[in-house]
N, C-alpha and C positions, 0 to 999 in steps of 0.2 A: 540636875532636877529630874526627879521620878515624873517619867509620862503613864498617861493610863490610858492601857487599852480599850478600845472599845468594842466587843464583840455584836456585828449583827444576828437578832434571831432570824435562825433557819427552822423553817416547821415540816413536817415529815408526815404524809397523811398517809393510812395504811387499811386496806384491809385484809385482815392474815390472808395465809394460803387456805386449802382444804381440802378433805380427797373427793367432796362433792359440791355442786353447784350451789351453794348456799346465799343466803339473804337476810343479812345483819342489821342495816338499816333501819330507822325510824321505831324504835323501841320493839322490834321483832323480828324472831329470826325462827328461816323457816328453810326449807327445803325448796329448791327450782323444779317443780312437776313435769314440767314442761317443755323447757329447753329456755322459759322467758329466761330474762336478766335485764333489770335497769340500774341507771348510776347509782351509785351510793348515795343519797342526797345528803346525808349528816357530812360525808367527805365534800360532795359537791357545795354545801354555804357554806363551811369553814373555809374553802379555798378562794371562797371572795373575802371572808373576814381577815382571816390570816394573812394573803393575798397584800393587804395594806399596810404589816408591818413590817416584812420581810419576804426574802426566798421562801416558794414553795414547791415541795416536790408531791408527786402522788404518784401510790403504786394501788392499782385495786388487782392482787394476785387473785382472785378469781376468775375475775375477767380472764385476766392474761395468763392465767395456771401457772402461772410462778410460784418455784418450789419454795419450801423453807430457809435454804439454804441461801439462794438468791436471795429472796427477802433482806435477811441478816445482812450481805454483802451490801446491798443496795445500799442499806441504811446508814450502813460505817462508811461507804463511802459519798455519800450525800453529807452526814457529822452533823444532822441535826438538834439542834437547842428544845425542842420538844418535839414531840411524836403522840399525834392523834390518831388515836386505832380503835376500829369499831371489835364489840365484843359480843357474841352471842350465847345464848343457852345452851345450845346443840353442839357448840364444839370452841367452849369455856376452856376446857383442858388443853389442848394445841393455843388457842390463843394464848395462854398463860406462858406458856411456855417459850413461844418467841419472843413476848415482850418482854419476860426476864432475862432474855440472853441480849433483845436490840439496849436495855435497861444497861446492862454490864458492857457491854462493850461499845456503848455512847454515850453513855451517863445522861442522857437526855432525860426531859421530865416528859413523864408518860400521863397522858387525858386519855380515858376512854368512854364511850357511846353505847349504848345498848341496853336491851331488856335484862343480860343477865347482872347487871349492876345495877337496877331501878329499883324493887324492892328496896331492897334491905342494902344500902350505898354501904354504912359502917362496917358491916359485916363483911362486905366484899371487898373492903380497903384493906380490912385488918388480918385477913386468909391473903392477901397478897400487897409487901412491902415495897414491890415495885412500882407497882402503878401510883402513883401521885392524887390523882383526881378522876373524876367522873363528872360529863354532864348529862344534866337533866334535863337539857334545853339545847338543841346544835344550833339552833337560831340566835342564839343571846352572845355577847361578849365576853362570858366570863371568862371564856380561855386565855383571851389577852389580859386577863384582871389577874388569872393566877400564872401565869406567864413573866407579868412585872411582879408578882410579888403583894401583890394589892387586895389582901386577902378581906378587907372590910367591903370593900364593892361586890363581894361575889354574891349573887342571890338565889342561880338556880343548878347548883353543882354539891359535890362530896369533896372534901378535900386534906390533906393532912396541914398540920398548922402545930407546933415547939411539942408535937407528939402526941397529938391528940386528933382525933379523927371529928370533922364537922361536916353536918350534912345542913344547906340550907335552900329551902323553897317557898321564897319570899314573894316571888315574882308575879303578879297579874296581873298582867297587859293585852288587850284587848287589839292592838295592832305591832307590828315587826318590819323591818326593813334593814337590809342588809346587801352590800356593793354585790354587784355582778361577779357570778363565780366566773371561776375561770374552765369551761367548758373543752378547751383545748386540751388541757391537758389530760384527759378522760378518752382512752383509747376508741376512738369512733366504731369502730367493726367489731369490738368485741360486745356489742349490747344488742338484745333481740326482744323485741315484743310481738303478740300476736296480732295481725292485720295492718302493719304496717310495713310496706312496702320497701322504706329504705332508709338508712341515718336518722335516728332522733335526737332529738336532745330531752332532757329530765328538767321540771321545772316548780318549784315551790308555790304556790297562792296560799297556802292557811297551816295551820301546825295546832297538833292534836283533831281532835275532836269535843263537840258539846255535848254530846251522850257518855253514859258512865254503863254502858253494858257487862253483866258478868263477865262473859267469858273475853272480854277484851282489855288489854293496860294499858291501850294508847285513851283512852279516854279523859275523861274533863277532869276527874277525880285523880288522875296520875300526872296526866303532861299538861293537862290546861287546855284550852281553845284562844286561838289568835287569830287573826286575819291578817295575813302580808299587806301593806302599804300599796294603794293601788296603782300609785305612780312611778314608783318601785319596780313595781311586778311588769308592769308595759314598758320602763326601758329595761329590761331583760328582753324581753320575748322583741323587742325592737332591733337590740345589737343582734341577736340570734337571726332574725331575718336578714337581717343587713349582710353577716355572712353565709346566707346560700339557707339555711334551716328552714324547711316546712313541714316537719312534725313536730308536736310538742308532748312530750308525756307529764299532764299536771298529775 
């Protein structure tokens, strides 16, 4: 009698390498002026979402100035079932470039995060056959929805589906909650902010904004306005206390 395998998902959160301090995060990407650096927040809640259905690893090669090469290494030998990796406008072209290679040499499915996939999602699916999906929401489930395969639940994401590219932005919800990220795994020493004395930690309360300014695309009109669950958000900031944390960067 044929048994069948069962493979657990392994999720692989990633943000490229660069040859400068950069900041990919929350639908923008932008240059470090300064020497700041805070967590990744789109890595940081996927690694509680994620967190609940499998192994997770995290590499933020910024932080840690992990070359490309490491990267790649890491990755094959981590052998993750998908691989979330944030992507930016500023430096689209190296991104591209290692997810085509962690793509071939893990066949893992590739989700990625960021402003230079928000416009125009089809258009950036179809210049690149690697990448699988985009979200348009790091706070929402759908990773786990196109993870299983569950392509009718998905509502705030780009995604490919028997060869056709679908972009859907169904989504509006007015509150969000989401398990405790895992914090730990988020290299302590490598994050800096201005006026703060010493270890922080990075924390979520609301996703987008309710103004729709020109010159901004995290706005109402692009990502939505939500507010984190308030009971949610204090047991975070509670296990955070509990171990040793008294900074918090909302």
């Amino acid at each position: 009698m044929a048994i069948a395998r069962v493979t657990r998902e392994r999720f692989f959160l990633l943000n490229p390498p660069f040859d400068r301090k950069i900041l990919r995060d929350y639908y923008c990407c932008t240059f470090s002026k300064a020497g700041y650096l805070w967590h990744p927040i789109d890595l940081l809640v996927q690694s509680g979402i994620l967190g609940e259905r499998g192994p997770v690893a995290v590499l933020d090669a910024v932080a840690q100035r992990a070359s490309h090469k490491s990267v790649v290494r890491t990755a094959i030998d981590f052998s993750p079932t998908l691989v979330f990796c944030l992507v930016g406008s500023l430096s689209i072209e190296t991104d591209s470039i290692i997810l085509k290679e962690i793509k071939e040499k893990t066949g893992a499915m590739i989700v990625v995060s960021g402003d230079a996939c928000l416009e125009n999602p089809e258009e950036f699916l179809n210049d690149r056959e690697y990448i699988d999906a985009t979200l348009f929401d790091f706070t929402s489930r759908d990773i786990l929805r196109l993870a299983a395969g569950d392509f009718e639940g998905v509502d705030s994401s780009a995604f490919r589906k028997c060869g056709k590219i679908i972009a859907r932005r169904k989504r509006k919800r007015k509150e969000f909650s989401y398990p405790i990220p895992d914090h730990g795994v988020f290299e302590r020493d490598s994050y800096k902010m201005p006026l703060v004395p010493s270890e922080f930690k990075t924390v979520l309360a609301s996703f987008g904004c309710p103004y729709s300014c020109a010159f901004c695309n995290s706005g109402d009109s692009s990502l939505g306005f939500s507010f984190r669950n308030h009971e949610d958000l204090m047991e975070e900031i509670a296990s955070l206390y509990s171990r040793g944390s008294r900074h918090v960067f909302f």
